[in-house]
C-alpha positions in Angstrom: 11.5 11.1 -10.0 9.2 10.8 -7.1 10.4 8.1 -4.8 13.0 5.7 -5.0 12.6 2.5 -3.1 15.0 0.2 -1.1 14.5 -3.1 0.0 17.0 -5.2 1.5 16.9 -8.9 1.3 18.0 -12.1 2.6 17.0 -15.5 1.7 13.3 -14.6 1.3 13.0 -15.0 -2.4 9.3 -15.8 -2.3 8.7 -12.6 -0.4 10.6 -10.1 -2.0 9.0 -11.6 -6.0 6.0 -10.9 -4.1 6.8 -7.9 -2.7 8.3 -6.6 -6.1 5.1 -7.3 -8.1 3.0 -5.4 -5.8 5.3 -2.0 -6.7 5.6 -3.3 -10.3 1.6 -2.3 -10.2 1.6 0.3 -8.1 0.9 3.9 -9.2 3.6 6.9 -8.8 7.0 7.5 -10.6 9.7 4.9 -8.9 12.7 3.3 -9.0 13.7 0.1 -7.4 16.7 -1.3 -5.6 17.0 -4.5 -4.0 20.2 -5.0 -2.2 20.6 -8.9 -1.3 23.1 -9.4 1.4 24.7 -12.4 0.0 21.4 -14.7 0.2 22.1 -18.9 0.2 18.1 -19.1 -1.8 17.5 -18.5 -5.3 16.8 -14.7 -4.5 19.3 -12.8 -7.0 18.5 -15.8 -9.9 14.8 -15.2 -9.4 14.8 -11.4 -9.3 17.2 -11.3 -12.2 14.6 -13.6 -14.0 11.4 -11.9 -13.2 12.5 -8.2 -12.6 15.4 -7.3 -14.4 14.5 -3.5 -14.5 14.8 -3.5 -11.0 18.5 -2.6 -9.5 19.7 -5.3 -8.0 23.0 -4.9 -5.6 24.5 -8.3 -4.8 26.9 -8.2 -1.5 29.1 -10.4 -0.9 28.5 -10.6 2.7 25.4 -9.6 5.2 26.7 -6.6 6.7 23.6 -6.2 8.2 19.9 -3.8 7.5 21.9 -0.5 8.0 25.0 -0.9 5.7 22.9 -2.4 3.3 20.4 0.4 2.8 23.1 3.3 2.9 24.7 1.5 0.0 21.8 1.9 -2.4 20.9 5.6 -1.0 24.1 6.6 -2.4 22.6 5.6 -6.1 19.0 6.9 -5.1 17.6 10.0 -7.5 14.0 10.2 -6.2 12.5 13.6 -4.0 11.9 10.6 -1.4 13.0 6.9 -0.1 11.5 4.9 1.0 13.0 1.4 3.1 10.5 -1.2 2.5 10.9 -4.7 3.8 10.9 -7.8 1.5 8.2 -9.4 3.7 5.3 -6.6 2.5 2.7 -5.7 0.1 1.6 -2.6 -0.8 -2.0 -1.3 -1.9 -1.8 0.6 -5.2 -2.4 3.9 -4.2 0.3 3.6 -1.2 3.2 5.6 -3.4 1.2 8.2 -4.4 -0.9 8.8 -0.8 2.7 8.4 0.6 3.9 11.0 -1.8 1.4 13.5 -1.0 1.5 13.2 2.6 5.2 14.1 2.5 4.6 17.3 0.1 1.8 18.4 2.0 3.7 18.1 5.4 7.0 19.7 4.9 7.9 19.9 8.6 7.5 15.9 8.7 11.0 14.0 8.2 9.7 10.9 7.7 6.9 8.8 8.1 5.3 5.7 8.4 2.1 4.2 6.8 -0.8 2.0 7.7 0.6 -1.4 8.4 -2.0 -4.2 8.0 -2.0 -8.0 9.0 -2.7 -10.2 5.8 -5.8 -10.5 7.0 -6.5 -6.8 7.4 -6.4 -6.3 10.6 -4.0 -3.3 12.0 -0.9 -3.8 13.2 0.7 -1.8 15.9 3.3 0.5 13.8 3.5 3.8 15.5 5.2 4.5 19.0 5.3 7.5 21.4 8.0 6.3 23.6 11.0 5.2 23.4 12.6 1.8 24.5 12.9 3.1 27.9 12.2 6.0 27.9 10.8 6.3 31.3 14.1 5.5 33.1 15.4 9.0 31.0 15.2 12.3 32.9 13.7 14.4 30.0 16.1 13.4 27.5 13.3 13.6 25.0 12.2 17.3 25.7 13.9 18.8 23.3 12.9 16.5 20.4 9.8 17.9 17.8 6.4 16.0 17.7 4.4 13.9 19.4 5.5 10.1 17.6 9.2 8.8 18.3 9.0 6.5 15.6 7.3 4.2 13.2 7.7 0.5 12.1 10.7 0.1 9.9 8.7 -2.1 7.4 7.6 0.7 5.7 9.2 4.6 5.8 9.3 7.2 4.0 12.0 10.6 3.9 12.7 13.2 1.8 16.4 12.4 0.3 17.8 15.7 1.1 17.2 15.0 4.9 18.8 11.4 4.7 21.7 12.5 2.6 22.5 15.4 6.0 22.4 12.8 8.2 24.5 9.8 6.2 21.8 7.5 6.4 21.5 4.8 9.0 24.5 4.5 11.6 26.1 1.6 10.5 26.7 0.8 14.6 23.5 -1.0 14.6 24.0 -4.2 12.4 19.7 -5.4 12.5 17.2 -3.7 15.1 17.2 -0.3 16.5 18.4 1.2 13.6 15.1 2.5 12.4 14.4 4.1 15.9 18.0 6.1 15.9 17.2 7.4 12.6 13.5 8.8 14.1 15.8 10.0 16.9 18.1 12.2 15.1 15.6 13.5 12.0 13.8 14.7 15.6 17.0 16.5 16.7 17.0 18.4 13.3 13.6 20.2 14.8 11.3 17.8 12.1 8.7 15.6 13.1 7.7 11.7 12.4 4.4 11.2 10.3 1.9 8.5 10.1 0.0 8.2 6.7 -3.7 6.7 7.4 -4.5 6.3 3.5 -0.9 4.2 2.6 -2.0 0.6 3.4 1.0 -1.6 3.4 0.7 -5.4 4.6 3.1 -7.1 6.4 3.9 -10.7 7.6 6.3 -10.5 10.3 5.7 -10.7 13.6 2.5 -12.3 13.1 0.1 -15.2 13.6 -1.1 -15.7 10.1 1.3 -17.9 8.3 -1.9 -19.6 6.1 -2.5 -16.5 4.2 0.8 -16.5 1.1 1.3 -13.0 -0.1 -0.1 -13.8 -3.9 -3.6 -14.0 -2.5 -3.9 -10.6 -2.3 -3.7 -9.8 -5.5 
């Protein structure tokens, strides 16, 4: 098994269906877990419905992005994860590019991809700071490469490296969660990647709210 992919959702039925069917068609080995955390929408009906290969995790309660995710790493098989938000689309080829990039870059311990707009354009998904970082007093000296992290909508790790470092800390309940991880994968002397040929679109944080993710396809 190549990768095994986790998305967590919550009340954003439309977006994950959409998000699903562009992995549904994508190349590359896979497995798929959604882990809804307890969603008011039709989210678990509709996924049920439309994807029942996909495993689907139903909580009970939103413990939040990090808690969520842990709980379906725990079932994952694949060389690699990848956390995907519901809110994406991904080009065809994005697995297997993603895939390669990883094999070919052993000292990389995770990585992010090309995160587009839905109308193309780039968005800004790789940082070389820290959230202030320049109050620090070389804090950051000791930590390998050159990025500090990548947009959570899209990353990618080999399993063996998540499974040493028990996932995300469960501490941070939505944001920041995806930067500690970045910080302590750096710690174990590996490096963050960015893959230029894994083109994922994304709608948050964004201006275009005209463009529905089924017009891509």
């Amino acid at each position: 098994m190549n990768v095994s992919i986790i998305i967590v959702s919550y009340n954003t039925a439309a977006l994950t269906l959409a998000c699903l069917k562009s992995l549904e068609a994508a190349d590359s080995q896979k497995e798929i877990f959604v882990v809804d955390n307890a969603s008011t929408d039709l989210s678990v009906r509709f996924i049920k419905e439309s994807y029942p290969d996909v495993h689907l995790i139903e909580n009970t309660e939103n413990r939040g992005f990090a808690s969520a995710n842990n709980k379906a790493l725990k079932l994952c098989r694949g060389r690699y994860v990848i956390f995907l938000n519901p809110d994406t689309v991904i080009k065809r080829d994005a697995l297997n590019n993603a895939v390669s990039f990883m094999d070919q870059h052993p000292h990389v311990g995770l990585a992010g991809a090309r995160i587009l707009n839905p109308d193309g354009s780039i968005q800004e998904s790789v940082s070389y700071r820290y959230p202030g970082e320049k109050y620090t007093k070389g804090e950051t000296q000791h930590l390998q490469g050159d990025i500090a992290c990548v947009l959570g909508a899209f990353m990618i790790a080999p399993r063996s490296v998540l499974e040493k470092l028990g996932g995300f800390d469960e501490d941070f309940f939505l944001y920041g969660e995806d930067q500690d991880l970045a910080w302590r994968i750096r710690e174990k002397g590996l490096s963050i990647g960015f893959i230029e040929n894994a083109d994922v679109f994304h709608w948050g944080g964004q201006s275009e709210k005209n463009t529905q993710p089924t017009e891509l396809f």
